[in-house]
C-alpha positions in Angstrom: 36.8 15.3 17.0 33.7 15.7 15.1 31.5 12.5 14.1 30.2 13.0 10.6 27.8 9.4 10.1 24.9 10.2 8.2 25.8 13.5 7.3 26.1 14.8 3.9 26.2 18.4 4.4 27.3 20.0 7.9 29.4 23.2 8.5 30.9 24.7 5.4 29.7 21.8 3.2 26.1 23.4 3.8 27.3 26.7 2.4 28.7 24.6 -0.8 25.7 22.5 -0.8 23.5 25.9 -1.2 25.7 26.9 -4.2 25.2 23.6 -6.2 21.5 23.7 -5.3 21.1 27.5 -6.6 23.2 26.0 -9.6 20.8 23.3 -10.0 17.7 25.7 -10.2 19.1 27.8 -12.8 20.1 25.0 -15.0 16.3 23.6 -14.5 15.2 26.8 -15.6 17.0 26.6 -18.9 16.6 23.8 -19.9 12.8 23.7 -19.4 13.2 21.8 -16.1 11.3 23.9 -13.3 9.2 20.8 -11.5 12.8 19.9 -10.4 12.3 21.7 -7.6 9.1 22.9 -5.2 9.8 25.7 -3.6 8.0 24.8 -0.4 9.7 21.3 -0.5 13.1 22.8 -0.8 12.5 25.4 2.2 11.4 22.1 4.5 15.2 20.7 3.1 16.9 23.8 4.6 15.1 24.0 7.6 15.8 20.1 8.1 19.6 20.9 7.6 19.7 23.7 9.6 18.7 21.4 12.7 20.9 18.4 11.3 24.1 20.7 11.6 22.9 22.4 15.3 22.1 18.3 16.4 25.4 17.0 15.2 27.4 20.1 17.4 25.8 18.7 20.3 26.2 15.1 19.8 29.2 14.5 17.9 30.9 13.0 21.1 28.6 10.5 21.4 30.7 9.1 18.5 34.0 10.4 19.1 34.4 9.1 22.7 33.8 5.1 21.4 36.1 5.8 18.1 38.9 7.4 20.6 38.7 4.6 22.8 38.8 1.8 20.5 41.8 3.2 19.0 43.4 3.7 22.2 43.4 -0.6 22.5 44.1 -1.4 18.9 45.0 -4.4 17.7 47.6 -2.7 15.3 49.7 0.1 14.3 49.1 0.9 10.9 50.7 4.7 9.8 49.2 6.7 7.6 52.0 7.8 5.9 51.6 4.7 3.4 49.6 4.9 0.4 48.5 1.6 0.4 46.9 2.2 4.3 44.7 4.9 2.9 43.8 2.5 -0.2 43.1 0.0 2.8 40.7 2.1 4.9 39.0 3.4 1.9 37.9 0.1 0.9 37.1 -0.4 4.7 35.0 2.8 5.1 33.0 2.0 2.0 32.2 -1.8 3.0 31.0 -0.3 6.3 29.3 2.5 5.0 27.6 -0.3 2.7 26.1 -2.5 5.9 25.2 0.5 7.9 23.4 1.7 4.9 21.5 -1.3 4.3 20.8 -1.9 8.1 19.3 1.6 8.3 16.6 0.6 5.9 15.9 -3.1 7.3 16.0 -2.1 11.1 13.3 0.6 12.3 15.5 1.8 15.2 17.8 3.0 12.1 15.4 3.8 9.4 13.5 6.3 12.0 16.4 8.5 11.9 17.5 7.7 7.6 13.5 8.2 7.0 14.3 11.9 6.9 16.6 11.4 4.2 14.3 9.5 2.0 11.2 11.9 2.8 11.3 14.3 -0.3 8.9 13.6 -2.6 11.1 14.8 -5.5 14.7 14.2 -6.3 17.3 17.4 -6.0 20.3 18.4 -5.1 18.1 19.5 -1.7 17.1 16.2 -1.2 21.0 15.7 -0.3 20.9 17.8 2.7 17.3 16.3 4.2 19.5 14.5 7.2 17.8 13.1 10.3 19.0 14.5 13.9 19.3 11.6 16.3 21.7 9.7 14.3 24.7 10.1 16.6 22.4 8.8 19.4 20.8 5.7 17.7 24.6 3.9 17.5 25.2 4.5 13.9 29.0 4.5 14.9 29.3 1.1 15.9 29.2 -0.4 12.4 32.5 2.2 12.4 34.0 1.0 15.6 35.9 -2.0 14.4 38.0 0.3 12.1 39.5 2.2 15.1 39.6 -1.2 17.2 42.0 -2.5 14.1 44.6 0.1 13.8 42.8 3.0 12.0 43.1 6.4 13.6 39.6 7.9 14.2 40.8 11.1 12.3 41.3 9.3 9.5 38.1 7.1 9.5 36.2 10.8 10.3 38.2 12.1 6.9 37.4 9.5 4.3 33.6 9.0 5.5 33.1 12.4 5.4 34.4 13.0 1.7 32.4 9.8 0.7 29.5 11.7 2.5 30.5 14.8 0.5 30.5 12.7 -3.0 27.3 11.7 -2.3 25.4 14.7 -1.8 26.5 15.3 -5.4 24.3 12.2 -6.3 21.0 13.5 -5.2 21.1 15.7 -8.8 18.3 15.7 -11.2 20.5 16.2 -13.9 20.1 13.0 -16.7 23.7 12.2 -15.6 25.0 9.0 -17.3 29.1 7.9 -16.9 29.4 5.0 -19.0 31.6 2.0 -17.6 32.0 3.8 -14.9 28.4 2.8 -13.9 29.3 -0.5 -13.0 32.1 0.8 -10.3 31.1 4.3 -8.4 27.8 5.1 -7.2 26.5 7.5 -9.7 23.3 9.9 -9.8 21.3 7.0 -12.1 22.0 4.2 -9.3 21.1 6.7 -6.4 17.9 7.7 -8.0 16.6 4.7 -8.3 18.0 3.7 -4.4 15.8 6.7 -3.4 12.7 5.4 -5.7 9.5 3.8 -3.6 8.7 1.8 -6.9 8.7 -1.6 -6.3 12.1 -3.0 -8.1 13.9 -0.1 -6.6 13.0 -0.3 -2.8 15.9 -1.4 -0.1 18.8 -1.5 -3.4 22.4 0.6 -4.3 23.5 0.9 -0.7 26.5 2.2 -1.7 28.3 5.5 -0.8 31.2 5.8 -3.6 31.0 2.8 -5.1 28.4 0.4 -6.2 30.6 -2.7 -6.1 29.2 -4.0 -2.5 25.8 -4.4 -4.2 27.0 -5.8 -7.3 28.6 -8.2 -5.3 25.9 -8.8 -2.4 22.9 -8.6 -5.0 21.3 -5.4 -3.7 22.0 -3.7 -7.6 19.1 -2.5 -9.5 18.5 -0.3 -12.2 15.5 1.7 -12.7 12.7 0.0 -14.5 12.5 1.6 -17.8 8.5 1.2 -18.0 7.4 3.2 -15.7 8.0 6.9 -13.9 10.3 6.4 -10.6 7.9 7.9 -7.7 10.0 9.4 -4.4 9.0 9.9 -1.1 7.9 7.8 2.2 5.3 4.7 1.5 2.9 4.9 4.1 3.6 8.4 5.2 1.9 11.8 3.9 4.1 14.0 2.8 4.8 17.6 4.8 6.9 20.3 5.0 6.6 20.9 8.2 10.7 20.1 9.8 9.9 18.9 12.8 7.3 16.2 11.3 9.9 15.4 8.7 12.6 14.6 11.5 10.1 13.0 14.1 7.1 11.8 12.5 8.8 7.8 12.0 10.1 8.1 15.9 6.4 9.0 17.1 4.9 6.2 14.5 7.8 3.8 15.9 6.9 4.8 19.6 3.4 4.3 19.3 3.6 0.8 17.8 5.8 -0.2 20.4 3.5 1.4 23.0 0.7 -1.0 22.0 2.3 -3.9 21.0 1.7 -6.6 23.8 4.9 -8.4 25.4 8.2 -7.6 25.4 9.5 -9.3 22.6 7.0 -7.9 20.1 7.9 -4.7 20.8 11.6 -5.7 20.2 10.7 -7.2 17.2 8.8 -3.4 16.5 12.0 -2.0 17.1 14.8 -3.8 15.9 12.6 -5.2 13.2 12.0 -4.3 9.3 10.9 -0.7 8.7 
């Protein structure tokens, strides 16, 4: 089975992602659009992907393993032939997806891995695909686990995540994309931009992967302040297009601190603390 956390674009969803994102630089180009993209920015995306899809191959059963064995002692037998079991897990992948989210930004040991993500300086389609590689090693699974543990078959779980995952590469456009009432339940292009925003009101808010109803309803909502530009990127970080800086520049920042933080539990409190 292949583990899909934290990955918006892997295997044939790459080769659609590259389609949209082609789309997406011709439709900048008409309508006048062309800082959308830099092309040395975007290059630093693909080679990022490139090594996200060749890591996930050769860690994926660091996930699948756990998910397989939980199910194997679940507490329940739930079929998936009901419609009302899919409605079920969906509204269990997506209040997951919602904590690991949030955790990824408030606990280093995460956010060194979702950094990546969060790294482009401008906001694209190809800012989708910008996915860490040591995901599937830092434990992302485990805010999964439970789901398999419960009576959900790891197939399943793998299936829905990975077409929220899919939904939300589609969120990363910088098209002026507005849905109406519909704001206030899915996770839409608006709310993602301003999630990926370093501006004050918009850091560590609209964890959400399909819908925004978790942050509605554990007041991590914002909308973009209307007074000034949203600005992208990594606060405290240069910005490069080198890949392997993008991917391991937070784990060598994260190392070093640890490295000279004095006693034990400081550098616990480095790692398992706030980014």
């Amino acid at each position: 089975m292949r583990a899909v956390l934290d990955d918006h674009a892997a295997g044939w969803p790459l080769l659609l992602a590259i389609a949209f994102i082609g789309l997406e630089l011709i439709y900048g180009r008409l309508a006048g659009h062309e800082d959308i993209y830099d092309p040395a920015e975007t290059l630093a995306s693909f080679g990022v992907a490139i090594g996200n899809v060749i890591a996930k191959a050769l860690t994926s059963g660091v996930a699948a393993f756990p998910l397989v064995f939980a199910y194997q002692h679940r507490l329940f037998e739930i079929s998936r032939e009901s419609f009302w079991s899919w409605v079920m897990l969906f509204m269990a992948v997506e209040f997951c997806y919602y904590w690991f989210h949030r955790a990824s930004h408030r606990i280093r040991w995460l956010w060194a891995t979702h950094a990546v993500h969060h790294s482009a300086t401008r906001f694209n389609l190809s800012a989708g695909i910008r996915l860490g590689w040591t995901g599937q090693l830092t434990g992302a699974f485990l805010f999964f686990l439970p789901l398999a543990w419960i009576g959900f078959q790891p197939l399943a779980i793998m299936l829905l995540l990975g077409l929220g995952l899919l939904y939300q590469f589609f969120l990363h456009t910088g098209a002026p994309v507005h849905l109406g009432p519909l704001e206030w339940v899915l996770n839409t292009p608006r709310h993602h931009r301003t999630h990926h925003a370093v501006n004050d009101s918009c850091l560590d808010r609209n964890y959400g992967s399909v819908l925004i109803v978790f942050d509605l309803m554990f007041g991590t909502f914002a909308e973009a302040p209307r007074d000034e530009p949203l600005q992208f990127g990594l606060r405290g970080r240069l910005p490069t297009n080198n890949p392997f800086r993008i991917v391991f520049g937070e784990w060598i920042a994260l190392a070093g601190d640890a490295w000279r933080a004095p006693g034990v539990r400081r550098k616990l409190r480095l790692l398992f603390g706030p980014p």
